[in-house]
C-alpha positions in Angstrom: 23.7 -5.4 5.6 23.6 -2.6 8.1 22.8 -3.5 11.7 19.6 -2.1 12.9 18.6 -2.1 16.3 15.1 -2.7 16.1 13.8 -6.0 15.5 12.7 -7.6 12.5 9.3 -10.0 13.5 6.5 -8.7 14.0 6.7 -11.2 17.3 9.3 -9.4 18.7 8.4 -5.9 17.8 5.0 -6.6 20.2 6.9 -8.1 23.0 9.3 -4.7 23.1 6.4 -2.4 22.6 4.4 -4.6 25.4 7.5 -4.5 27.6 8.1 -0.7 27.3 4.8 0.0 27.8 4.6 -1.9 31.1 7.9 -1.3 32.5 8.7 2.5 31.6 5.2 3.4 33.8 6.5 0.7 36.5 10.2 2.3 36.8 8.5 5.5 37.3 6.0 4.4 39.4 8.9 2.3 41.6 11.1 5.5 41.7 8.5 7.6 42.1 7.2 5.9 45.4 10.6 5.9 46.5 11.2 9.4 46.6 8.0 10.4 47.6 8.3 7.4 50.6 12.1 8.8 51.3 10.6 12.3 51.3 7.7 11.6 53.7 9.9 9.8 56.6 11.7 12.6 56.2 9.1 14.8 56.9 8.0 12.5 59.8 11.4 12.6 61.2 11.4 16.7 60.9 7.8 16.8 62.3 8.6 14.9 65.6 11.9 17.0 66.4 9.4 20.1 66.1 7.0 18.8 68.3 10.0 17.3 70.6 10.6 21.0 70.6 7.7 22.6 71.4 7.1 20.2 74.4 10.7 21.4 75.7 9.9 24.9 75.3 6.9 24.2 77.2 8.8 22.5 80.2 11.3 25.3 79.8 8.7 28.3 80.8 7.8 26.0 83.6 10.9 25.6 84.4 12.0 29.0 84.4 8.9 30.1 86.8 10.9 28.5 89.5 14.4 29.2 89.0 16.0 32.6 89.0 18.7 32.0 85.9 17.7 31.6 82.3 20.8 29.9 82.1 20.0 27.9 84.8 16.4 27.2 83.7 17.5 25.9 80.3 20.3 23.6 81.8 17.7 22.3 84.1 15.1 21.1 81.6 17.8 20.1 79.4 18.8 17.5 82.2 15.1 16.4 83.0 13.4 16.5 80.0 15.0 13.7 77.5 13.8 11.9 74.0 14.6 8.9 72.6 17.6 9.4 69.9 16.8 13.0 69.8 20.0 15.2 71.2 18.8 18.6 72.3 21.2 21.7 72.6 20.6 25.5 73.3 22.9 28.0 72.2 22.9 31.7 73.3 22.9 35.0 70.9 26.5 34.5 70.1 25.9 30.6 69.2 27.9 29.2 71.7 26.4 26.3 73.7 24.7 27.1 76.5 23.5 23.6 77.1 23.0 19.9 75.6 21.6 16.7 76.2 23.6 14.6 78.9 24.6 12.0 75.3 26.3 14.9 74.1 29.9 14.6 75.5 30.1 18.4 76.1 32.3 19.2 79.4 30.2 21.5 81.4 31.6 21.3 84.6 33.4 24.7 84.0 31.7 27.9 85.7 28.2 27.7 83.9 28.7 31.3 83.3 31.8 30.8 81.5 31.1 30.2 77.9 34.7 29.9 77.5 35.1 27.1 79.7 32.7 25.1 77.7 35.0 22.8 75.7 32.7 20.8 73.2 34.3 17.4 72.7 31.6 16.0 70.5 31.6 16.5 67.0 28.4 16.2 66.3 27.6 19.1 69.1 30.5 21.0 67.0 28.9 20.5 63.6 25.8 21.4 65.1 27.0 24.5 66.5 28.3 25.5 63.1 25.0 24.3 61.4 23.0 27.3 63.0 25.9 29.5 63.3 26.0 29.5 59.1 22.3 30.4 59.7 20.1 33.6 60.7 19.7 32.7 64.6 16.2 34.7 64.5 15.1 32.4 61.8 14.0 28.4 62.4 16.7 26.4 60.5 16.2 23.0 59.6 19.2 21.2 57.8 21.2 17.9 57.6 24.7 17.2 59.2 27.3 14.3 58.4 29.7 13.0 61.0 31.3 9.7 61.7 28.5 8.3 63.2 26.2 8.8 60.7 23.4 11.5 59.5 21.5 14.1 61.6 18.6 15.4 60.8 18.8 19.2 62.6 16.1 21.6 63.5 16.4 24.4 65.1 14.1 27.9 66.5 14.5 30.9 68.3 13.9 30.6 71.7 13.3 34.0 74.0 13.7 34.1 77.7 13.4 37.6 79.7 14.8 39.6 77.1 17.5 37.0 76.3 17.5 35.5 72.8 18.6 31.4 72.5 18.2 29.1 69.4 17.0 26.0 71.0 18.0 22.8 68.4 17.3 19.4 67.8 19.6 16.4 66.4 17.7 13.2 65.4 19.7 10.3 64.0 18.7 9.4 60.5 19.9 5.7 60.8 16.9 4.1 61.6 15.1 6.1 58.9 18.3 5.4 56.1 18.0 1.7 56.9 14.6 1.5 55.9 15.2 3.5 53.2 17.8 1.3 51.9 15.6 -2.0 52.9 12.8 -0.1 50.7 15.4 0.7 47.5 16.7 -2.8 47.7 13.3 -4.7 47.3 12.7 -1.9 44.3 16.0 -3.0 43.1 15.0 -6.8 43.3 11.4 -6.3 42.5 11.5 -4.3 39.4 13.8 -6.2 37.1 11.5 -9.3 38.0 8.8 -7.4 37.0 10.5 -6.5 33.7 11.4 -10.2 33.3 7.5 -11.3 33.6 6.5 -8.3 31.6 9.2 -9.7 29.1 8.2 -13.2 29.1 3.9 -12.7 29.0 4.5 -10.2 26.1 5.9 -13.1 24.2 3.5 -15.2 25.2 0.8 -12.9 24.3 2.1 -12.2 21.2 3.1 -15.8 19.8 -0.3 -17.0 21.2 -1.9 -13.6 18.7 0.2 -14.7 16.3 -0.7 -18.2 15.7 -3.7 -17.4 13.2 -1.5 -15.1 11.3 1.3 -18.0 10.8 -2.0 -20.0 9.8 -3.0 -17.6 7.4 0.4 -17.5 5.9 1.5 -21.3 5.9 -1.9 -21.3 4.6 -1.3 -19.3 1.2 2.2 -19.7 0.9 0.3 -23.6 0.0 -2.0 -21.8 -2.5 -0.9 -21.6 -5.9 -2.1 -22.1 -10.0 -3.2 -26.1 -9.1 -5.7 -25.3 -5.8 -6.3 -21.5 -6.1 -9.8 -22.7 -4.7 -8.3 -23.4 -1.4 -8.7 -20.6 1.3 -6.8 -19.3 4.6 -8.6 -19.9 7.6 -10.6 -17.3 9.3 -9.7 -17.3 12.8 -8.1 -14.8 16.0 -9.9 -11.6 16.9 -11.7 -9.4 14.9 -8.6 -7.6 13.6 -7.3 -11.0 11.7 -10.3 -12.3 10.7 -11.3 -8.9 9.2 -7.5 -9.6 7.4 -8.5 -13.3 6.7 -11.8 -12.5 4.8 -9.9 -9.9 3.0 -7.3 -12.2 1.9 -10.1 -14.7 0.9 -11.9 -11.7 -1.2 -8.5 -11.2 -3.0 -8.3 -15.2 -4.0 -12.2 -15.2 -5.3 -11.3 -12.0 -7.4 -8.2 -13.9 -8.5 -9.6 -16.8 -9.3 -12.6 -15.3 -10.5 -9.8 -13.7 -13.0 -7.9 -16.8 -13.3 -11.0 -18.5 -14.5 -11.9 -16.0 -16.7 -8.5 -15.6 -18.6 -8.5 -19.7 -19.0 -12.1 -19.3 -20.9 -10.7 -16.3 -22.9 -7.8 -18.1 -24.1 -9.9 -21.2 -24.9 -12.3 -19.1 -26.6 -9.6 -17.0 -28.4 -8.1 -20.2 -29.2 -11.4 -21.3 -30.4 -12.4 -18.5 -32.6 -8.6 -18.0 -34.1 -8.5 -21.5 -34.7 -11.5 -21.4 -37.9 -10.1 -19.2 -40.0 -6.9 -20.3 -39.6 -8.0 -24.1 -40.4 -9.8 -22.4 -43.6 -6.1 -20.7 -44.9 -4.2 -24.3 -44.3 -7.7 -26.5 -45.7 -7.8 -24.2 -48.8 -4.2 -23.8 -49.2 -4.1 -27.9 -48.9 -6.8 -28.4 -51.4 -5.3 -25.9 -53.9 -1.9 -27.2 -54.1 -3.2 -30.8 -54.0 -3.9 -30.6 -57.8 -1.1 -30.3 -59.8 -2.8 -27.8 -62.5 -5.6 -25.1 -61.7 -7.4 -22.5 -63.9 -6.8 -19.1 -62.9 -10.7 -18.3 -62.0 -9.7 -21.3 -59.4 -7.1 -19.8 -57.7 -8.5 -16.6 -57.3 -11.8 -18.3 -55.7 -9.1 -19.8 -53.4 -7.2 -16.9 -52.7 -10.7 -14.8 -52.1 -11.3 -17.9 -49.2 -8.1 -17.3 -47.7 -8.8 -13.3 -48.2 -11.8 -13.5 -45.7 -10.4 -15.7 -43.5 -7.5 -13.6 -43.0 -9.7 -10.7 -42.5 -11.6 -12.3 -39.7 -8.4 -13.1 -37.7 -7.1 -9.9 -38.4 -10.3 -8.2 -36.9 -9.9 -11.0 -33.7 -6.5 -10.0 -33.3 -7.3 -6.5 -33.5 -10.0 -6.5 -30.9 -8.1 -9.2 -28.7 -5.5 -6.1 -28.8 -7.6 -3.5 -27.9 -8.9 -5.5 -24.8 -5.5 -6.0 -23.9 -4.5 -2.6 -23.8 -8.1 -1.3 -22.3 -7.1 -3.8 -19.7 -3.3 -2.1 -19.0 -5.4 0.9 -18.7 -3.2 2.7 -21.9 -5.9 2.4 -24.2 -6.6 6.2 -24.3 -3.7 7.9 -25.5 -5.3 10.8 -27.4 -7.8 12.9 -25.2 -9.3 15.5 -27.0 -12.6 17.9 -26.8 -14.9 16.7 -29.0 -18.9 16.8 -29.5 -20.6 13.2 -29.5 -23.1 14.5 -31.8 -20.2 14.6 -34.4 -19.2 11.0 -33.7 -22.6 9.9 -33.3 -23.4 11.3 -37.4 -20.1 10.2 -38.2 -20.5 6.8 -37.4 -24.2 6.8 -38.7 -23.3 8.0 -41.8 -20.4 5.1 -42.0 -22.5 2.1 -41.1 -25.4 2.8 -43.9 -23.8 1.2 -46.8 -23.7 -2.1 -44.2 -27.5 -1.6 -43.0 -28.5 -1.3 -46.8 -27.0 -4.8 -47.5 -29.0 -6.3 -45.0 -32.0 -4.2 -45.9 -32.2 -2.6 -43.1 -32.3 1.4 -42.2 -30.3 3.7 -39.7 -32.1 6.8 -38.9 -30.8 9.5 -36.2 -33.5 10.8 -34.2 -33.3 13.8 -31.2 -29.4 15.1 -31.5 -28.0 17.2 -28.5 -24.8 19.6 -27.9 -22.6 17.0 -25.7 -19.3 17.8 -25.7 -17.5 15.3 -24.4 -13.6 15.3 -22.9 -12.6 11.8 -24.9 -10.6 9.5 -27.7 -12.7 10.1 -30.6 -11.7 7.3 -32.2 -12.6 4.9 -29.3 -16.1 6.6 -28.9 -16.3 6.2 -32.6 -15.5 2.6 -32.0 -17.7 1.8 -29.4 -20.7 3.3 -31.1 -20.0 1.2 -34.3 -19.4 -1.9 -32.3 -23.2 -0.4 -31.3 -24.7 -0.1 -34.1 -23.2 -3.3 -35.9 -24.6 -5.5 -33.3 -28.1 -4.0 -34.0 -28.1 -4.1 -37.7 -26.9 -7.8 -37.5 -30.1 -8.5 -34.8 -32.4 -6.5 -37.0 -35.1 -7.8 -39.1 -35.1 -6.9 -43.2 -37.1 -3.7 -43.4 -36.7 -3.0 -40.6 -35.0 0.4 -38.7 -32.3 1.0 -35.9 -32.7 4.2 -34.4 -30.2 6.5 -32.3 -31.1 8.8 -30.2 -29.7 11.5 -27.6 -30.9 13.0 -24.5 -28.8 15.0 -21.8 -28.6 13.5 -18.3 -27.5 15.3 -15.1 -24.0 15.8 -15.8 -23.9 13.5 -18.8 -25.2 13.0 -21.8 -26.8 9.1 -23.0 -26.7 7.9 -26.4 -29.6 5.4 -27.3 -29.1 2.5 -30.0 -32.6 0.6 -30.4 -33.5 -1.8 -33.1 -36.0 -4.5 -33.8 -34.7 -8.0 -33.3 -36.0 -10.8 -32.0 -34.7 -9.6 -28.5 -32.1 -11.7 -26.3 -33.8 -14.1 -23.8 -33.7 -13.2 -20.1 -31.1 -15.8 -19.2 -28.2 -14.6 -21.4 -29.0 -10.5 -20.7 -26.6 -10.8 -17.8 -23.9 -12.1 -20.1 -24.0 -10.2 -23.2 -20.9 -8.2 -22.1 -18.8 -11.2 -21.2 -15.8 -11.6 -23.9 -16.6 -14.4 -26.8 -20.2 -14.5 -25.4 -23.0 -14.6 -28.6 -26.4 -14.6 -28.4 -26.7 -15.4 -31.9 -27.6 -19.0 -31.2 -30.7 -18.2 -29.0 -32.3 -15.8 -31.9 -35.0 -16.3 -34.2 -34.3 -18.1 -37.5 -35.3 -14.6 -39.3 -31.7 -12.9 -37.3 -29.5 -15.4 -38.3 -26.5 -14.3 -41.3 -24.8 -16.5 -43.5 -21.0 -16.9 -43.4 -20.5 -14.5 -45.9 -23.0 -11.2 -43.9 -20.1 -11.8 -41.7 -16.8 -10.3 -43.9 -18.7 -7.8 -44.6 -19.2 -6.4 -40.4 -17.7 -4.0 -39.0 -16.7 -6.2 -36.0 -15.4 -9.2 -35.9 -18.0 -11.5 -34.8 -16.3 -13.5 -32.1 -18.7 -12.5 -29.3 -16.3 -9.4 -28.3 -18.0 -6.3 -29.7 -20.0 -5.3 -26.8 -17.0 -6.4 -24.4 -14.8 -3.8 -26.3 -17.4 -1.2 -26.2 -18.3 -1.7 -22.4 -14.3 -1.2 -21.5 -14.3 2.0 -23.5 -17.0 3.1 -21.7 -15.5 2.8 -18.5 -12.3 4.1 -20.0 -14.1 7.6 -20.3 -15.6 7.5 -16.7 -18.7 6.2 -18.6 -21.4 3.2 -18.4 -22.7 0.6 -21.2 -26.0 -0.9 -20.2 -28.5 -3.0 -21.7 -31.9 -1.2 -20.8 -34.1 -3.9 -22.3 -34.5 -6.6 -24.6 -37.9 -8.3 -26.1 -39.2 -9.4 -28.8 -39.4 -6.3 -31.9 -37.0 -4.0 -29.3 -34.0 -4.2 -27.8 -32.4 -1.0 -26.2 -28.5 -0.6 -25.0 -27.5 2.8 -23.6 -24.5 4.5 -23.4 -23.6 7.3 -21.2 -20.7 9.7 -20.8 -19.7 12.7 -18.5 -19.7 16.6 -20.2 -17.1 18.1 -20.5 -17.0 20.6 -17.8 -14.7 23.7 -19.4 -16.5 23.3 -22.2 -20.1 23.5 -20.9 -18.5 26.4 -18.7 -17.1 28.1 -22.3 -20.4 27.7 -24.2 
């Protein structure tokens, strides 16, 4: 199995995500405040050497009113006017040091005329020297210089005096400001990680307490099976899992709704198979019981067995097409057809069954509907149709068909003039094995024998079978009414489009 970094539960997946989304903003937010803190005493630092400055450049025009020497001036103020950790130096045209603060150990006891003589023996006053020396001297330089002793923060301007250009510098120690810096990026340092750590922990504690109606739900119908398929999971959590939970509960009443269902339509299969095949082995008993028969005997025998093998043969038929309807493979041969067609067709095929009963099929308003379908299925449907209504309908009677176009569609109408179906089984004439028969009138009821001769197979699943094609072909089967002396089903079925378009 290949190794893959990212986790398998859903448990763990929300405490990463919950994790990155806290702690990638908090890392940037920590080293975002460090910088910008790092940057703004840095900025103070820089801001307090300028202003040092400018207050020495003030005492230094002072200065100079009473002193004769530039030089002089400078060294004077330089002497007299001190800051705390801030080293102050002034350096002529040529950057050499003309003066520095008395913490500077610069000897100056040489001729102060004598730039030579000034031997620097500090090397911070050397590294600042060559700081604004690497620099315009007419241009304010602000930089940072390493030594031994630490860093130095170093600003410096041009400074004019009768005619005589200086650069007049500042050094300011950046330990102080580094320490707190440090004190800063080790509480980050310390802080963050914790922070992580909660993040880490809560996120697993958010998600396993989240969680705990899911594992509910699932130790729930992992218990579910064949034997309690009435049980369901619990609806609980936010609305998220409950909206899961009642879906999951929908999904077990459709299933057993389905489950229930199949049990009744293999106990009624069961059922109906079961009467004709205990006529073959009753008949086949009786006959070979005796050990001589006349031949007029054997064939009354055989003719028993003959229907009785016809009716299971139609069940089994039927019981097949239902299956396949059901796999959704029913319709294998799509063709453009007209329904007119089928509906004559199948008219024409059902008289010589509607004159044994005595009763009459008659074909009223006919419209062009062509239709994108199986004939045969269509065929089917509308003789499962008109069956059920000649076996409903009263001797003398007629069962009329009729077509009208609908918006998009077209509607086929099969009415005859039975007793009618009572109001409490309309809602389950569709239902697979379901027959009416035993709530009609005495004057609708067949003998055994009417029934060899249907075109269906009498088990209650013509007008399931004719329903599924229906919806098959993007169609509907309804029963429109039913009363005493009429009872109305109607089919309808989309146009065919391209063919519409063509004619």
């Amino acid at each position: 199995m290949a190794f893959s970094p990212w986790p398998s539960t859903l448990r763990a997946r929300l405490t990463l995500w919950y994790t990155a989304l806290l702690g990638v903003p908090l890392i940037a937010l920590a080293l975002g405040f460090y910088l910008l803190f790092a940057r703004m005493l840095h900025n103070r630092t820089d801001q307090f050497i300028r202003d040092a400055l400018s207050a020495f450049s003030r005492e230094l025009v002072a200065e100079r009113r009473a002193v004769l020497s530039p030089v002089a001036a400078i060294r004077t103020t330089v002497n007299e006017v001190r800051f705390h950790d801030l080293r102050i130096a002034v350096l002529d045209s040529t950057g050499v040091v003309v003066a520095t603060s008395p913490e500077t150990e610069i000897d100056l006891s040489a001729d102060p005329d004598r730039g030579a003589d000034r031997v620097p023996r500090d090397p911070l006053g050397e590294r600042v020297a060559a700081t604004i020396r690497a620099h315009p001297l007419a241009e304010p330089v602000s930089a940072t210089v390493t030594t031994a002793r630490g860093d130095y923060l170093v600003s410096g301007r041009p400074l004019t005096i009768d005619g005589e250009r200086f650069v007049l510098t500042g050094a300011y120690s950046l330990r102080d400001t580094e320490a707190v810096i440090d004190r800063v990026r080790e509480i980050l340092v310390f802080a963050v990680p914790l922070l992580l750590v909660g993040a880490i922990t809560g996120g697993y504690f958010l998600a396993t307490r989240n969680l705990v109606p899911l594992s509910a739900m699932a130790d729930r119908a992992a218990e579910i099976s064949a034997a309690n398929l009435q049980e369901r999971v619990p609806v609980a959590g936010g609305e998220e899992l409950a909206r899961l939970a009642r879906v999951v509960n929908g999904l077990l009443d459709r299933l057993e709704a389905s489950f229930v269902q199949q049990q009744r339509f293999m106990a009624d299969a069961s059922h109906e198979l079961r009467t004709p095949a205990a006529i073959v082995r009753t008949e086949a008993d009786v006959t070979l019981a005796l050990p001589r028969r006349s031949e007029a005997d054997y064939r009354a025998s055989l003719g028993v067995v003959q229907g009785a093998a016809r009716r299971m043969t139609r069940i089994v038929d039927d019981l097949l097409l239902l299956a396949r309807a059901d796999t959704g493979v029913a319709v294998e041969h799509r063709e453009h057809v007209y329904l007119e067609e089928i509906v004559h067709d199948v008219a024409r095929g059902v008289r010589m069954l509607a004159e044994s009963r005595r009763v009459r099929v008659e074909v009223g308003i006919v419209v062009d509907a062509p239709i994108y379908a199986d004939a045969d299925l269509v065929g089917r449907l509308l003789l499962n149709l008109l069956d059920n209504a000649i076996k409903h309908s009263p001797e003398g009677s007629a069962v009329r068909v009729e077509m009208a176009r609908t918006d998009g569609g077209c509607s086929v109408r099969v009415i005859d003039a039975g007793s009618g179906i009572p109001a409490d089984a309309q809602s389950r004439v569709f239902e697979r094995f379901f027959r009416a028969d035993d709530t009609r009138s005495a004057g609708d009821q067949r003998t055994s024998a009417d029934s060899d001769v249907s075109a269906t197979s009498g088990a209650g699943l013509g007008l399931a079978i004719a329903r599924r094609i229906a919806e098959l072909h993007a169609g509907r089967l309804e029963l429109v009414e039913s009363r005493p002396g009429r009872t109305e089903f109607r089919l309808t079925l989309p146009l065919d489009r391209e063919a519409s378009l063509d004619g």
